[in-house]
N, C-alpha and C positions, 0 to 999 in steps of 0.2 A: 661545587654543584655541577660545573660540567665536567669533568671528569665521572662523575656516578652516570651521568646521561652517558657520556661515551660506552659505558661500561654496560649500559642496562643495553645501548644500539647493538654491541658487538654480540652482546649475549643471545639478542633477537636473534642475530645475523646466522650464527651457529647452529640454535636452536631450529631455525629453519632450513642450513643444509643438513642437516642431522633426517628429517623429517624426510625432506622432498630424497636423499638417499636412500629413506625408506621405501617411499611412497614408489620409487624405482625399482627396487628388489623385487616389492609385492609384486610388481605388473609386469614384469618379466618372469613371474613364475617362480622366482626362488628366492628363499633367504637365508642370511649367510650368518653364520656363528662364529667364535672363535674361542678354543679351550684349551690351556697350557696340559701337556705332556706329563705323566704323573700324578693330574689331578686326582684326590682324595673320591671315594666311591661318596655320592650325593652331591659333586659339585653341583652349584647352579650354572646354566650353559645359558640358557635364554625361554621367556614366556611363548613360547611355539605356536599355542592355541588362539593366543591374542594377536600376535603378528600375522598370524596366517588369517582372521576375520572371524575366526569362529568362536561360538559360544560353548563356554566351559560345563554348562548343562547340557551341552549336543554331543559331547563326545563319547558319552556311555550308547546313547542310542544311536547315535551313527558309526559305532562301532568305528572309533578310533583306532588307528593300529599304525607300525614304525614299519618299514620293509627297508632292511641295510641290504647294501650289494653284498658284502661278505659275510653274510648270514651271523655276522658274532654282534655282541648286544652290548658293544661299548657305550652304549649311549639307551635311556631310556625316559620315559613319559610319562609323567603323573597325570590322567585321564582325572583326577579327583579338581586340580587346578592348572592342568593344561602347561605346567612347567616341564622343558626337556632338564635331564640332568645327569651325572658321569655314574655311570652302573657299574663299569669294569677298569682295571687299571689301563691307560693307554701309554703306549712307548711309542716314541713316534721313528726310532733307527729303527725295531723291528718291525713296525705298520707300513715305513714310507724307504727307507733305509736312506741314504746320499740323498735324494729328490728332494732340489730347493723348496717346493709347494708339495705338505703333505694335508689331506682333507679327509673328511668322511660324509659320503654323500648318502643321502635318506632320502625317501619315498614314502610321503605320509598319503591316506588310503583314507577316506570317509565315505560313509555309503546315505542312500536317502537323499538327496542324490548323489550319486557317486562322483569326489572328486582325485584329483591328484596334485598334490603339491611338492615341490623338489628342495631339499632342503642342504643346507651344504655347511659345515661344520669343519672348519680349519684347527689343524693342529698345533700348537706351536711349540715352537724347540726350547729347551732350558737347559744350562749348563751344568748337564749331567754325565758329561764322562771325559776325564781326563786325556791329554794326549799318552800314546802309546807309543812303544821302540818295539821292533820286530825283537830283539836279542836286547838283552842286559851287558853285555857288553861288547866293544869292535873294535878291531884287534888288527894293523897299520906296521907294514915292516915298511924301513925307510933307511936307505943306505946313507954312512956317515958325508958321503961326495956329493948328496943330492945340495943345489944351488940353492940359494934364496929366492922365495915365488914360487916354489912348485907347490902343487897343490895335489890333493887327494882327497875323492870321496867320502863321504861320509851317507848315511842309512839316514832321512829323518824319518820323527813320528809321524801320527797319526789321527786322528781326534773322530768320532763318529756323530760329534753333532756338524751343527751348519754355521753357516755364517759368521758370525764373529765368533760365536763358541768354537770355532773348528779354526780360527786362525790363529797359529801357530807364531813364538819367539822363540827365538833359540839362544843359548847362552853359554860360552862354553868359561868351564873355570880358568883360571890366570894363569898362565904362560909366557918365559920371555922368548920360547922358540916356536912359537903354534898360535895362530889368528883366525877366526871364522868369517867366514862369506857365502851370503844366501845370493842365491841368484834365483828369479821368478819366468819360468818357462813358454810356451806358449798356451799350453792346457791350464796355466793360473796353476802349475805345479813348481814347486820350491825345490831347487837342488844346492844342498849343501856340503859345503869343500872346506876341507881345513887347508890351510895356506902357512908354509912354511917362511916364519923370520927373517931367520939364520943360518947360517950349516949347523949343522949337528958332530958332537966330539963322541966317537962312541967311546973311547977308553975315558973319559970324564963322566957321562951317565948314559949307559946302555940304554936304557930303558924311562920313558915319561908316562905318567899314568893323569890321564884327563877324565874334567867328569861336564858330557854332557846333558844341559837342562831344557826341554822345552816348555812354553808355557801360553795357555791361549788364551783369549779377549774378554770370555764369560764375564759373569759376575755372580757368583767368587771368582775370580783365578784359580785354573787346574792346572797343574804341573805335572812331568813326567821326567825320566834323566836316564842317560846309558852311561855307560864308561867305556872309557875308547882308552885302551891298550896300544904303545907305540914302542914297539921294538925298531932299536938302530944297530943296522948291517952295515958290514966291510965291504970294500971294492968296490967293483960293476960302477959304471963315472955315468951310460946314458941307459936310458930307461923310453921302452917303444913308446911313439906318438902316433894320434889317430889323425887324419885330415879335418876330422870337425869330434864336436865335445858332443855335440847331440844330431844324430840322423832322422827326420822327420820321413816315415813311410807310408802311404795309405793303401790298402786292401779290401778289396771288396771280400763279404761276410761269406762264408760255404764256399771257399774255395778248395780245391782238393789238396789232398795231403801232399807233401813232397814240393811244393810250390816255391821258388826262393822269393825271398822277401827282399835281402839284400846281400851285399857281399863288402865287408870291411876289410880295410887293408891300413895295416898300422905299420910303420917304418922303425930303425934301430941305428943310429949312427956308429956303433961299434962294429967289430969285423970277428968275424971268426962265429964260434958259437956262442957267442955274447950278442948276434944278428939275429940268429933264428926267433922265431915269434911261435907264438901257441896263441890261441883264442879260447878263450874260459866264459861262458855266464858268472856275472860276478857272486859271491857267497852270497850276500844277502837280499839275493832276487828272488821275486815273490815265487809260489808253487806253481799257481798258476799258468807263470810264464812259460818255467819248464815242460808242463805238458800241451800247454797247445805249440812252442818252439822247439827248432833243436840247432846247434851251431857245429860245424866243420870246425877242430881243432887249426886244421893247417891250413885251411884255405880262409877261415872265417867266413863262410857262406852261413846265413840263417836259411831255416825254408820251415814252414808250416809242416808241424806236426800232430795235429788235433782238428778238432771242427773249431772253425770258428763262428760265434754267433753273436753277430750286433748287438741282441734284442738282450745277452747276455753279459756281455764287457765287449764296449766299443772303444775303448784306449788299452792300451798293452806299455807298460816303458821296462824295455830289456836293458837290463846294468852287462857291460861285454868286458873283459880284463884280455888287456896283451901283454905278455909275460915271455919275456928271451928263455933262453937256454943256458945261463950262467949259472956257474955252484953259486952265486948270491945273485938270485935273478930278480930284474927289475919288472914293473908292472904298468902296462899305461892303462887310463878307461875313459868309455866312451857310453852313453846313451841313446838307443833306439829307440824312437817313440812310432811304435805300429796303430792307425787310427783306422778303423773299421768304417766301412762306406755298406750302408742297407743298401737289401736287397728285397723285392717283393716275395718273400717266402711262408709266410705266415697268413693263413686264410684268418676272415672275420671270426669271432667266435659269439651266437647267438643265444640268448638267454631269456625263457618267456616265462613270467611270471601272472600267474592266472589269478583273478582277482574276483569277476561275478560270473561263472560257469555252473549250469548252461542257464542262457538269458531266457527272460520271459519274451512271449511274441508279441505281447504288446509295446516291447520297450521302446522309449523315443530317439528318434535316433540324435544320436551324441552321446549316446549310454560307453562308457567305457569297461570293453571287457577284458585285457589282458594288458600287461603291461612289458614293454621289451628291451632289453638291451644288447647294443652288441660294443665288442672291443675287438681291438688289432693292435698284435704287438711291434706292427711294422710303424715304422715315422714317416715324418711328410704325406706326402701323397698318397706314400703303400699305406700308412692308418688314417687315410680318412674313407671312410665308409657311406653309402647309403644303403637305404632298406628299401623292397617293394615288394606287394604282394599277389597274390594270385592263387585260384583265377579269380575274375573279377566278380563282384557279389557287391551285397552291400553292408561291406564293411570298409575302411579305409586305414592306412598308420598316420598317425599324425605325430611330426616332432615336436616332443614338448624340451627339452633339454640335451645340447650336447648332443651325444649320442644315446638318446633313449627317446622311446615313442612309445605310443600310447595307441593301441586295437579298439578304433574306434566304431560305432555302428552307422552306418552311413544311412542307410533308408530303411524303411519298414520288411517286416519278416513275419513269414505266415508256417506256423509248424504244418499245417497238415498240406502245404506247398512240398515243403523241403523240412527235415525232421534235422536234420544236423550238416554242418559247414565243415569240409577239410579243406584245413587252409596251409597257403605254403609260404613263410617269411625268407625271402630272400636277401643275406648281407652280401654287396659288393666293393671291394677295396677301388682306390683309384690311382692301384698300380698299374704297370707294363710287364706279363700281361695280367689281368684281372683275375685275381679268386675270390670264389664266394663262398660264402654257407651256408645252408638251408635249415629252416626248422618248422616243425609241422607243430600248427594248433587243429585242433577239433571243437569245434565250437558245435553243442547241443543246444538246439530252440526246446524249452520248454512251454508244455501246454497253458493255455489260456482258453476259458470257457466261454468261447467266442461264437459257437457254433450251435443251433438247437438242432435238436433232435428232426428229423424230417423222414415222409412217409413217399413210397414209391406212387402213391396215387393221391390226388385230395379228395376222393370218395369212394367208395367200395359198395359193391354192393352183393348181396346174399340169398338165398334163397333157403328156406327153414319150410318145412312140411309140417301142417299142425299138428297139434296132438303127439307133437314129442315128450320126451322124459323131460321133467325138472331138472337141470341142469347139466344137462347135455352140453357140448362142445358146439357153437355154430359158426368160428371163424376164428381165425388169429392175424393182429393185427401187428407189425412188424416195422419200425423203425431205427435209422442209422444214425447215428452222430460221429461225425469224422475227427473229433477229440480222441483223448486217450483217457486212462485210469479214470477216476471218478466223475470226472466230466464227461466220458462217453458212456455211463450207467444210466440207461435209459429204465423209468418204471411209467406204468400205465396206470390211468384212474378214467375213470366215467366221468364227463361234466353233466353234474346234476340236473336236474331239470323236471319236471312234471309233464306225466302223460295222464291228461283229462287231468281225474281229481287223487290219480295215485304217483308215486315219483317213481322215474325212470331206475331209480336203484332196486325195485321191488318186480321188477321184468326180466335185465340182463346184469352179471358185473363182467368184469374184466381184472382178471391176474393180473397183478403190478408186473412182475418180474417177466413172465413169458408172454403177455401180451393176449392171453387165449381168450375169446368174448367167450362167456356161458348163457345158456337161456335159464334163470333161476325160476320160471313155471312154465305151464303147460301151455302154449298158445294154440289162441283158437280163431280163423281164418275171419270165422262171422264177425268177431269181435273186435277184431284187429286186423287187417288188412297190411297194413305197412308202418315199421317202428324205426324212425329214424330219430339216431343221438350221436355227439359226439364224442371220441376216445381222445384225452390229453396224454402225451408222452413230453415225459420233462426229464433231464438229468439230473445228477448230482451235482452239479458244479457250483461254485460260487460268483456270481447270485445265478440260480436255477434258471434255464432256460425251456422252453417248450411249445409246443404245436400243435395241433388239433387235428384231425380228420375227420371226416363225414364218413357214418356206417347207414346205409336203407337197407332196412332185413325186410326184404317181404316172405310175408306169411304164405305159403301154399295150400290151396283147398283139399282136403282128402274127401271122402265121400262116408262123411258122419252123420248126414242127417237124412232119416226118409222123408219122400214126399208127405204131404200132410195136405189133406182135402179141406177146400174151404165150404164155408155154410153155402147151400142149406145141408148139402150131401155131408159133411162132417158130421153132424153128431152123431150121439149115440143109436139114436134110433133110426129108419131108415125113412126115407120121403116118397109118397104118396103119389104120382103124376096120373092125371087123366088125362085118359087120349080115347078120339073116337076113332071104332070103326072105318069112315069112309075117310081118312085121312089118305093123303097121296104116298109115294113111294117116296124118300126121303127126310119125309118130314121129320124136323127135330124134337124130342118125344124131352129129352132136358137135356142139359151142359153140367158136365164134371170137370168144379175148377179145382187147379191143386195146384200149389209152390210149392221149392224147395229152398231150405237157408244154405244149400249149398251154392256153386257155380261153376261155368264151363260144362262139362259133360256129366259133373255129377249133381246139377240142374236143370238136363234138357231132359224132361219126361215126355212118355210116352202111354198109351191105355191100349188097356185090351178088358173084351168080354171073356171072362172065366165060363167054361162049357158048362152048363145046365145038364140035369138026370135027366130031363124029359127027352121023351124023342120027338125027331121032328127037326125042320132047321128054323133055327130064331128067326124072327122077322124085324130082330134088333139089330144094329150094331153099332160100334162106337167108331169116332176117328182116331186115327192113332195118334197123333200128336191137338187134335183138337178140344177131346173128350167128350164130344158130342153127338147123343145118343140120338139114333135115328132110324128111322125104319128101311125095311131091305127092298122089301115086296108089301103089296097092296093085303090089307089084313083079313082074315076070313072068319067065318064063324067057328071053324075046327079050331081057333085058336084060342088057348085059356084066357078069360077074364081077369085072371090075376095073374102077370110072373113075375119073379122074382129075378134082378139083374146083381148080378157082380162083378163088379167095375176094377180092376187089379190097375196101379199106379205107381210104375218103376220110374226109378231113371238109367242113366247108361255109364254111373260111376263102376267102380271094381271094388269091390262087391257091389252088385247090385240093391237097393233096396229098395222098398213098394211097401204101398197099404192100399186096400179096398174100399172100397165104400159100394152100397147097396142101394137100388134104386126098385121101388115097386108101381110096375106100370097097372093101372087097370084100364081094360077097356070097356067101353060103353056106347050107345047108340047116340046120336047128336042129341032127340029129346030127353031121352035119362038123363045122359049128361048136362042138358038146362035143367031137366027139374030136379037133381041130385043139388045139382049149385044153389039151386031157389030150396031148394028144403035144407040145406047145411047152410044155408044163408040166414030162414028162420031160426032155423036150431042156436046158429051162432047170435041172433040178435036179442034171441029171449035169454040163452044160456050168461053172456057179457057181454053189456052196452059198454059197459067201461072200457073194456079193451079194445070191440071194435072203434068207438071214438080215438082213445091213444092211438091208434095202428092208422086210421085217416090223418091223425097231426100229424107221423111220423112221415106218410106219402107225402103231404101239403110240403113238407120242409123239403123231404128229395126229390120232389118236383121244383120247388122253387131253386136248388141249389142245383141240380143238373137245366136248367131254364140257363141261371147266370154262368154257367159253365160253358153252354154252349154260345155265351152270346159273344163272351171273350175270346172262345175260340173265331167266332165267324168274322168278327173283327182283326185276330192277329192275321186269320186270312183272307181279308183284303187287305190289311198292310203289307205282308207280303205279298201278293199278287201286285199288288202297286207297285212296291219296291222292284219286284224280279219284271215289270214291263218298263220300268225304268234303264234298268243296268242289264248289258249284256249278259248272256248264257256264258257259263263258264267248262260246259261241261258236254256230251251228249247225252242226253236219255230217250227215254222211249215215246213215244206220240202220244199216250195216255193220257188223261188229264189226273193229275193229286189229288186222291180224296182222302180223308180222313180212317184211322184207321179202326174197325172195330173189330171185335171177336165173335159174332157171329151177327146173321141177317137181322133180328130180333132188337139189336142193343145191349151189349156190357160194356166194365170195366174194366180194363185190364190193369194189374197192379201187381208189385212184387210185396214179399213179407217181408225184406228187410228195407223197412220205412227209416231205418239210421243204421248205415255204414257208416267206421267212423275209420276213417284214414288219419294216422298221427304225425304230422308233420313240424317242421320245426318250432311252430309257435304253442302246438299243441291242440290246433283247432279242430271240429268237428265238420266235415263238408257231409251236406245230407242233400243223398238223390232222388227225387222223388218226379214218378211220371204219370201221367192221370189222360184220356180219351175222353173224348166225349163222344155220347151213345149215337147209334147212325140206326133208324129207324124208318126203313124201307116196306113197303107192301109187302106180305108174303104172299107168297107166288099161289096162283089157285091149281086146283088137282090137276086143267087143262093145263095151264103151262108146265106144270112139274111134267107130264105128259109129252109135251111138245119138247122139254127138255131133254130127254128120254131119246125121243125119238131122233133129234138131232145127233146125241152124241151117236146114237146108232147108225147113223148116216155117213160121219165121217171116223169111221173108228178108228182110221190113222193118223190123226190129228190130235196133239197131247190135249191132255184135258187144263180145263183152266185150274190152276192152284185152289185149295180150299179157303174159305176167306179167314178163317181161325187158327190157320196154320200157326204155331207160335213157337216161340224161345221160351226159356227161362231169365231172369232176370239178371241171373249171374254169368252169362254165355260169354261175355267178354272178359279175360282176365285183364284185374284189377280196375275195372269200374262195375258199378252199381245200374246197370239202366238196361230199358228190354229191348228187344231186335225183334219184330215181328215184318213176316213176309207174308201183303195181303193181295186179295186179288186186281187193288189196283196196280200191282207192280212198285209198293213204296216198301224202303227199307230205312226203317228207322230207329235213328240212335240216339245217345244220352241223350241227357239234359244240356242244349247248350249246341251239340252237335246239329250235323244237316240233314234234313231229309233227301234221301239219292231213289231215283225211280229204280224200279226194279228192270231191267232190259227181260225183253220176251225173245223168244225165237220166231215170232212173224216179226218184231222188228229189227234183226238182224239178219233174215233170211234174203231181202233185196241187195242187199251191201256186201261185197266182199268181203266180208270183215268176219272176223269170230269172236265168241264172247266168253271173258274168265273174269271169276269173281277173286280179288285177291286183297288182302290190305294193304295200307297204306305206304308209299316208303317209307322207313323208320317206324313202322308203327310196334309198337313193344309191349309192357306191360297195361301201357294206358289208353292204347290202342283203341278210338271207339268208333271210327270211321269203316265203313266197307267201300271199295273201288271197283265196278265192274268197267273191264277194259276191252276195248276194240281194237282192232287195228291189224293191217296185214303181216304184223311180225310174230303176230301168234303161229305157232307150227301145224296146230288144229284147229280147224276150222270146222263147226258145223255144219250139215248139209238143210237144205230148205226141210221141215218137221222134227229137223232132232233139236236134242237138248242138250245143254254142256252136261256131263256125264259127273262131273264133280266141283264143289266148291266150299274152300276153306273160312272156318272160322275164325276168326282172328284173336291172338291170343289162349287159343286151343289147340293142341296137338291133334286134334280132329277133323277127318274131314267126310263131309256130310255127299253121301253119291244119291245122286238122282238116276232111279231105274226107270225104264220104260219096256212096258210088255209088249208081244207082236199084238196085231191091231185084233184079232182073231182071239185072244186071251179073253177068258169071262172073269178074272180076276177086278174085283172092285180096285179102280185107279183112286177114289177120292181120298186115299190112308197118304198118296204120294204126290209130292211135291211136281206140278206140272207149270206149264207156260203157253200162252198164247194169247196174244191180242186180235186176231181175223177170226179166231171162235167165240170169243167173247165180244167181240163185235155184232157177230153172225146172230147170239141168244140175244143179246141187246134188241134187234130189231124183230127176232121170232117174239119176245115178251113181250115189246109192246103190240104187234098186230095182235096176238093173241087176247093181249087186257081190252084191245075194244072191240072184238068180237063175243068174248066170253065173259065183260065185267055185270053185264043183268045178269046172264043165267047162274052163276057162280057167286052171289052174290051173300046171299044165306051162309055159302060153305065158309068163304072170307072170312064172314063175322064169328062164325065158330070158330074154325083154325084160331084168328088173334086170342079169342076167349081164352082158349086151351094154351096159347101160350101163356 
């Protein structure tokens, strides 16, 4: 029972140096096999896949693979169950030849992640080759005088395996005149003598015939045998001798030819020419010796005659014979053993094996990309090697084994940095002095689709003129990807989206490939104003990368739409106006309203009276930008009771377009015209109660709705008035007080047609601008004051006339907003919705100040521009003088610019068509109108209530 326990302890014991052996191979990177020499093709060698850690289902997909240094495939890999096993015959004399440790080293290779494992497979020797004799037989002359105890060489085998296979016995057959003796050298080399008994009788047996047998330690036992031939000579008693049996000489390797090695000297006790000596190379010394030696017959000088090479044969043993001069001459021998001393001659030799070329640029670093080795055939010092590389990057060598490293990635790599590494492996020996060898990798970064696509701007913007062709060309939009091949294949698409209630794909697309935006319909300025979407640019690559840009195409107005008159003057037929008689000299007889759906210049209208056949001069005429029909001159009885006006209504686009409209004045006396209204008054009361009733609701309602209109208004302005006595002035304007703006003395509305702009922004919303006055309803002025009116401007004729108070814009005069600009006689200029109201500057209020005055817009002001700035200050270059007027001033967001003329004072040209300035004149009528209302408000009192009638 204890004995089985001892047995089960010992076997533990084993079993786990056995283990932890292993568990040491693995962790130093290599594991070692061992395979007899000859083995049969499928030996088994060892489980490779299991020892190394890996699973026998990884190696198909990690692409298992064997890398030998000697590129031959002794050895090979069943990838099915991860078994190494014997592929080819191996011989280990001619893989390893003499060299006590023959191996074969492997490089196993897995990828996914890429490993390296060093694998190391020992050869082992078997006694497979017999000893060998240079010659079959050796052939010994021996004089019958020679003593007992002399001795003569003898040639041994050979054997080419190792170790005990290669150690040699010798045996020589039985003799009672001839004995063997090995003697064991200092190279562990064996030299054998035959050794004379007895003397020798030549007249009893000339001749001995020996037979010798070597045999060496294997198992089996191999044998080999010579025959040594011994002829016995007459005479000659001494035979030359050397001072020593063996010369031990050492030589450094590559020395030059002619060199002496040594210089032997053998002696002869006899006299005469039985003394002389010769020096031979013995017969049976190797070829080699011969050609790298040569020996002096007479002198016995050796000296190099070849190269000698270390790395080639570093022991040499020359056999030397001295032989007299006698007709039976004798022979003495001696051995030189020549030992080669290295030399630093042999540079490294570098070996790169490429393994994952070119790497990806995501790879992490520790990725292994090439694999290297280097050898040197020098020893010691001269072969020991290191490796270093450059220039510096990030890669590094790491030694995994011996002499081999491993091309490792040291830190991260960006292809579109650096596209490819030349790199330079440097092997250095740790001779005196040092040689190296250099070898060049090229390491390619391969692309990774790391990169999107990206635009020179994040928003573009465009200008398109309406009313182009269906799919017209409006931009191209253009981006980079600093990838390569399909990863830098940039295509274009439109990100979807809805404009109002139709999709943005039913307006513009965009070519994948060239990026060209098209306009796929006809845009129309009124309808659309500004169409902003965005253009996605994606690659190919995997997984697809992409980007976006912002395109604003704003639409440009052309001048497609004519003016178009509003009611009453629109319809078809023409309108009716009664005017009396004693009416004063400008009285306004009606107002022709008209908008345009255009903007900017080809929505600033203008009117004119179209010439009449009659002769005579009108006693009409219109304002030019007012539309406001008025009389010239005081009216006469010469003058028709009926005429007929024609009203012409352009604007100032290219092409110009206009439409007319027709106005029929009739004149009448003040009582006709009451009893004309009181009998069209019956007529209309008996003819339709019902309508006149409807037409009273319909007042009732725009009385009440212009009531709550103005009351909102008179409230936001004392909020304001509140607000601006509160907070500083921000600005300067002109001493005027702000009044509300109207379009003429009487009361209107002022309004545009386009009651929904619709501007298409990113959300797709609708913004609608809408502006609305409320009616300013002043006395009209009686025949006296229009009179006193008259008379003043004739007073001061050099004095600009005050602006007309209906001067007006159109509603589209600012590009890309929606809102009107009217300039009224209080000096107010006002904008959008939202926007400020700025006073208008006069030239009596910049005429005390050094200052001059320019109407300009805003800094930055651009598309959206709705602000105007009139500026002061002494940096202006022009300055007006006290009565002039700034000569010119821009509209903002129009290429236009609007000149103010002024005629000499002396001109009879009607000024009220033109834009004038003055607040000390309109100050001046202020005070003439009211003395005049309370001197003349009895007698004028009658005419008053007409006039209002007729309006």
């Amino acid at each position: 029972m204890a004995f089985s326990w001892g047995a089960e302890l010992g076997a533990q014991h084993l079993l786990f140096l056995i283990l932890l052996h292993t568990v040491w191979e693995v962790g130093s990177g290599q594991v070692h096999y061992s395979v007899l020499e000859e083995a049969k093709h499928g030996t088994f060698v060892g489980r490779i896949a299991q020892d190394l850690g890996l699973e026998v289902r990884e190696l198909v997909p990690r692409l298992f693979r064997v890398v030998s240094k000697d590129r031959r495939d002794y050895l090979e890999v069943n990838v099915q169950n991860g078994v190494l096993f014997v592929n080819s015959r191996i011989d280990r004399e001619d893989l390893c030849g003499r060299n006590p440790v023959c191996s074969i080293h492997l490089e196993v290779v897995v990828d996914k992640p890429l490993q390296v494992f060093h694998v190391e497979v020992e050869i082992k020797d078997i006694n497979d080759n017999p000893p060998v004799f240079l010659v079959k037989q050796q052939k010994l002359f021996i004089l019958e005088s020679r003593t007992a105890d002399s001795r003569f060489p003898l040639e041994g085998a050979s054997d080419a395996d190792i170790g005990a296979n290669a150690d040699l016995l010798y045996k020589l057959s039985e003799s009672e005149y001839f004995t063997l003796d090995i003697n064991t050298n200092e190279g562990e080399t064996k030299s054998i003598e035959l050794v004379l008994k007895k003397s020798l009788d030549r007249e009893e047996t000339p001749e001995h015939n020996l037979l010798l047998m070597a045999t060496d330690q294997g198992k089996p036992e191999l044998t080999g045998t010579t025959q040594v031939l011994i002829s016995v000579l007459d005479a000659n008693d001494n035979a030359p001798a050397f001072d020593k049996s063996i010369y031990n000489v050492k030589l450094l390797e590559n020395i030059p030819n002619g060199t002496l090695v040594i210089r032997l000297n053998a002696s002869d006790a006899d006299e005469g020419v039985n003394k002389e000596i010769q020096y031979h190379f013995g017969s049976l010394i190797l070829g080699n010796v011969r050609s790298k030696f040569s020996i002096d017959s007479n002198t016995g000088e050796i000296r190099v005659n070849g190269n000698l090479d270390y790395e080639e044969c570093n022991l040499y043993e020359i056999k030397v014979e001295a032989v007299d001069r006698s007709a039976f001459p004798l022979t003495g021998h001696c051995k030189v053993m020549v030992k080669l001393l290295d030399v630093n001659d042999n540079a490294p030799q570098v070996s790169v094996t490429s393994l994952s070329l070119p790497i990806l640029e995501d790879a992490p670093p520790g990725t292994v990309i090439a694999l290297i080795s280097v050898f040197d055939r020098d020893s010691g010092a001269n072969g020991q090697v290191t490796c270093s590389l450059s220039p510096p990057g990030p890669f590094t060598l790491v030694s995994t084994f011996r002499n081999y490293y491993s091309l490792v990635l040291d830190s991260s790599v960006d292809r579109e940095s650096v596209s490819a590494y030349e790199l330079l492996v440097t092997a250095r020996d740790g001779g005196t002095p040092a040689l190296w060898a250099t070898a060049k990798v090229s390491v390619d970064i391969a692309d990774v689709n790391d990169n999107a696509p990206s635009f020179e701007q994040p928003m573009y913007t465009v200008f398109v003129k309406e009313n182009n062709p269906p799919g017209s060309h409006i931009f191209t939009v253009s981006a980079l990807d600093p990838d390569a091949q399909e990863n830098a294949l940039v295509s274009y698409s439109l990100v979807e989206r809805r404009v109002g209630e139709r999709p943005l794909s039913s307006y513009v697309s965009v070519h994948s490939e060239s990026g060209k935006v098209y306009a796929l319909q006809s845009l129309d300025h009124e309808e659309l104003e500004l169409l902003q979407f965005h253009v996605s640019a994606r690659d190919a690559g995997f997984p697809p990368l992409g980007s976006n840009v912002s395109l604003q195409v704003f639409v440009l107005d052309e001048n497609d739409n004519a003016p178009t008159v509003l009611p009453p003057h629109g319809g078809l037929s023409p309108v009716t106006e009664l005017v009396s008689q004693s009416v004063a000299v400008g009285h306004v007889v009606a107002k022709i309203r008209a908008m345009d759906a255009d903007s900017g210049y080809n929505a600033w209208l203008s009117y004119e009276l179209l010439p009449e056949g009659s002769i005579g001069r009108c006693p009409f005429r219109v304002g030019l930008y007012t539309g406001e029909i008025s009389t010239t001159r005081a009216l006469e009885d010469l003058d028709a009771s009926r005429q007929t006006l024609l009203v012409l209504v352009k604007d100032h686009g290219k092409p110009e377009l206009s439409t007319t409209a027709t106005v029929i004045v009739s004149l009448v006396e003040n009582r006709q015209a009451f009893k004309t209204s009181s009998s069209s008054s019956e007529v209309l009361r008996k003819a339709g109660m019902e309508k006149e009733s409807s037409l009273m609701d319909v007042n009732v309602y725009l009385i009440i709705a212009i009531c709550s209109v103005s009351s909102l208004l008179v409230l936001s302005l004392l909020l304001y008035v509140a607000l601006r006595c509160t907070a500083s002035p921000k600005g300067v304007y002109g001493t005027g007080k702000p009044t509300l703006v109207c379009s003429s003395e009487v009361g209107s509305l002022s309004y545009s047609q386009q009651q929904r702009q619709k501007v298409c922004s990113w959300d797709g919303m609708t913004k609608n601008d809408l502006m609305a006055f409320s009616p300013n309803l002043p006395q009209p002025p009686t025949s006296r004051e229009a009179g006193q009116t008259q008379e003043g401007t004739m007073e001061h004729p050099g004095k600009p006339k005050q602006p007309n108070p209906d001067w007006r814009y159109s509603a589209s005069l600012r590009a890309g907003m929606h809102s009107s600009v009217h300039l009224e006689e209080a000096g107010i200029l006002r904008a959008g919705p939202g926007g400020p109201d700025q006073q208008w500057p006069t030239v009596s209020s910049a005429t005390p100040e050094p200052e001059a005055g320019e109407v300009s817009p805003p800094v930055g002001a651009g598309v959206n521009s709705n602000s105007w700035t009139f500026k002061y200050g002494p940096g202006n270059p022009k300055q007006p003088g006290p009565g002039e007027l700034p000569d010119k001033f821009i509209i903002p967001g129009s290429p236009a610019i609007i000149s103010i003329r002024q005629e000499p004072p002396n001109s009879q040209i009607d000024k009220s068509d033109f834009i004038t300035f003055g607040k000390k004149e309109e100050t001046k009528k202020k005070k003439k109108k009211k003395k005049g209302n309370k001197t003349q408000e009895k007698k004028e009192k009658g005419n008053s209530t007409t006039d209002n009638s007729d309006q």
